[in-house]
N, C-alpha and C positions, 0 to 999 in steps of 0.2 A: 504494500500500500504506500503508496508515494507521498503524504499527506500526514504520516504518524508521525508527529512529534514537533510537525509546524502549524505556526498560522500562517492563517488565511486569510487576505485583510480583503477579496473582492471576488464574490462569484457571483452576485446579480448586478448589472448596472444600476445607478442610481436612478436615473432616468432614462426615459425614451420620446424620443419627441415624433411626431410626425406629422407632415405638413395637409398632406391630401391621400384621402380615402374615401374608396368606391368599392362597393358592394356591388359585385355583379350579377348574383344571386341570392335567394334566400334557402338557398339548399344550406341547410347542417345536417350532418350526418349523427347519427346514433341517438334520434330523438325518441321519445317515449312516447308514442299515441296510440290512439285507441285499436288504429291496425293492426301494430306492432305487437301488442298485446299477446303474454303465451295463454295457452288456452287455462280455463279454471279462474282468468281474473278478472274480476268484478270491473265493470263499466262503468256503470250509475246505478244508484239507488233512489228508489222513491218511497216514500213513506205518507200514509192517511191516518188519521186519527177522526172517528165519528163517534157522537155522542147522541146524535136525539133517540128517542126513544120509537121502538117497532114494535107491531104485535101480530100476530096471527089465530087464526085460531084452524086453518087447512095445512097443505104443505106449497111447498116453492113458491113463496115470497121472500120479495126483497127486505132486505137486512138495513138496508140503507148507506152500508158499509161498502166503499170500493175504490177503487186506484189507478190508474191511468199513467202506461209507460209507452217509450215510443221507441224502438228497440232500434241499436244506432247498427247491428250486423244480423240478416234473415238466418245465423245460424248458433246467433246465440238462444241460450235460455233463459229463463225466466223461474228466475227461484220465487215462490209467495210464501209468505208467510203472515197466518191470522191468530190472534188472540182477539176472542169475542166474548163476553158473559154473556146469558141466557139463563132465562128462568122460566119454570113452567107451572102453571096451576092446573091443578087434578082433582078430582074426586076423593073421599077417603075409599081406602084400600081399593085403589085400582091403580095401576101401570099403565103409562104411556112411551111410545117410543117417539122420541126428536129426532128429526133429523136436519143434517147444516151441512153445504153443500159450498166449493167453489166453483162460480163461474168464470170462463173466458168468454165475454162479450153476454149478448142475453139468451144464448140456449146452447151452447156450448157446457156441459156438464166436467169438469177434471176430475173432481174427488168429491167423496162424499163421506159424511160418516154419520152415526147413530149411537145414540142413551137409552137404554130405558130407565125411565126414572119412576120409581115406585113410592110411595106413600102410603103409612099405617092412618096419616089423621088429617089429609088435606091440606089444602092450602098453595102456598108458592114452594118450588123447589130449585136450587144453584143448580146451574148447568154450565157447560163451557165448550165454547167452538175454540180448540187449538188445534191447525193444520197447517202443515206444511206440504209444498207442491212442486217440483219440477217441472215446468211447462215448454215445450217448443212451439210456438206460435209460426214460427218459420214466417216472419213476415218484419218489415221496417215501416209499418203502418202504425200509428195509432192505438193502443190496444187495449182497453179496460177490464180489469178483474172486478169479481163480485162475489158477497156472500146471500146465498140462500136461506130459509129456514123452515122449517112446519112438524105439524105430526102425522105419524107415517099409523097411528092406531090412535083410535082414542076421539075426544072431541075439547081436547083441553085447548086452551090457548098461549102459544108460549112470546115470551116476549125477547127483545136484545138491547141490550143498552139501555135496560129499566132505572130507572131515578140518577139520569145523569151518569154512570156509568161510560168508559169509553172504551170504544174497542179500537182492535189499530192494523193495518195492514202493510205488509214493506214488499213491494215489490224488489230486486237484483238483476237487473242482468248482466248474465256470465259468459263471459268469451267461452268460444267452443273451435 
C-alpha cells in the first residue's frame, strides 16, 4: 500500500467551476419506476374507511363499503383486504346464517364467506367480515371493489357499520 505511513494533504479538488452546460437528454440510467419494478412489489395502495350505517334484512346488499383502484400494469394484482363489523338480530333460540361477500365491480362475485350465528335469548349479535383476496382484474381501467351482505337462512336482519362503527378497505397493487 503506497499511502501507509503518509499524509495526504489533496485527493478531492477544492473546487470545480464550470462555465456552460447542456443537457442533451433526460435519459438517467438505473432509475426506479414502476416498470422497472421486480415482480411481488407493491405499486400503490389505496385505502376507504366507511362509516354510515346498512341494514338488511335479504341477502346481496350493499354494504356501502368500497374502493376504487386504477391499476397502473393489466398484469398486476390486486390484493383487498376488508375488516367490516356486523351484527345480527335473531329470534330467541334460532340460528341464522350471514353471509358477506366481495365484489369486483356490481356482479362480479370473488369470495365469499358465512357465520352462523346462534342465540339462546335474542336480540343483536357481533359479527365480523374479515377477508382477504387476491384478485386479477387483468385490466388498467378503473376498477371498484365492494362488500356484500345478507342472510342466507333465516328472516333476521343484519346490519354493518351499526352506531358509527367503521369498517375499512385497502386495496394493493402488486407487480406481477
Amino acid at each position: 500500500m503506497p499511502y501507509v505511513g503518509q499524509t495526504i494533504t489533496e485527493v478531492f479538488p477544492t473546487s470545480i467551476s464550470v462555465d456552460t452546460a447542456t443537457i442533451a437528454t433526460a435519459n438517467i440510467s438505473n432509475q426506479l419506476t414502476d416498470a422497472n419494478m421486480a415482480a411481488g412489489s407493491i405499486i400503490q395502495i389505496v385505502q376507504n374507511t366507511y362509516s354510515t350505517a346498512s341494514q338488511t334484512g335479504g341477502s346481496d346488499a350493499d354494504t356501502g363499503l368500497n374502493a376504487t383502484i386504477t391499476p397502473q400494469f393489466s398484469s398486476s394484482k390486486i390484493l383487498i383486504m376488508v375488516n367490516q363489523p356486523l351484527s345480527v338480530s335473531q329470534d330467541t333460540n334460532s340460528a341464522r346464517d350471514v353471509k358477506f361477500e366481495i365484489y369486483r365491480g356490481s356482479s362480479t362475485s370473488l369470495i365469499s364467506g358465512m357465520a352462523e350465528i346462534s342465540n339462546q335469548t335474542g336480540g343483536k349479535i357481533a359479527a365480523y367480515n374479515a377477508q382477504v383476496f387476491l384478485d386479477s382484474p387483468n385490466t388498467t381501467s378503473s376498477t371498484t371493489y365492494k362488500t356484500k351482505f345478507g342472510v342466507n337462512a333465516g328472516s333476521s336482519d343484519v346490519y354493518a357499520q351499526q352506531h358509527g362503527t367503521s369498517s375499512n378497505m385497502i386495496l394493493m397493487e402488486i407487480r406481477q
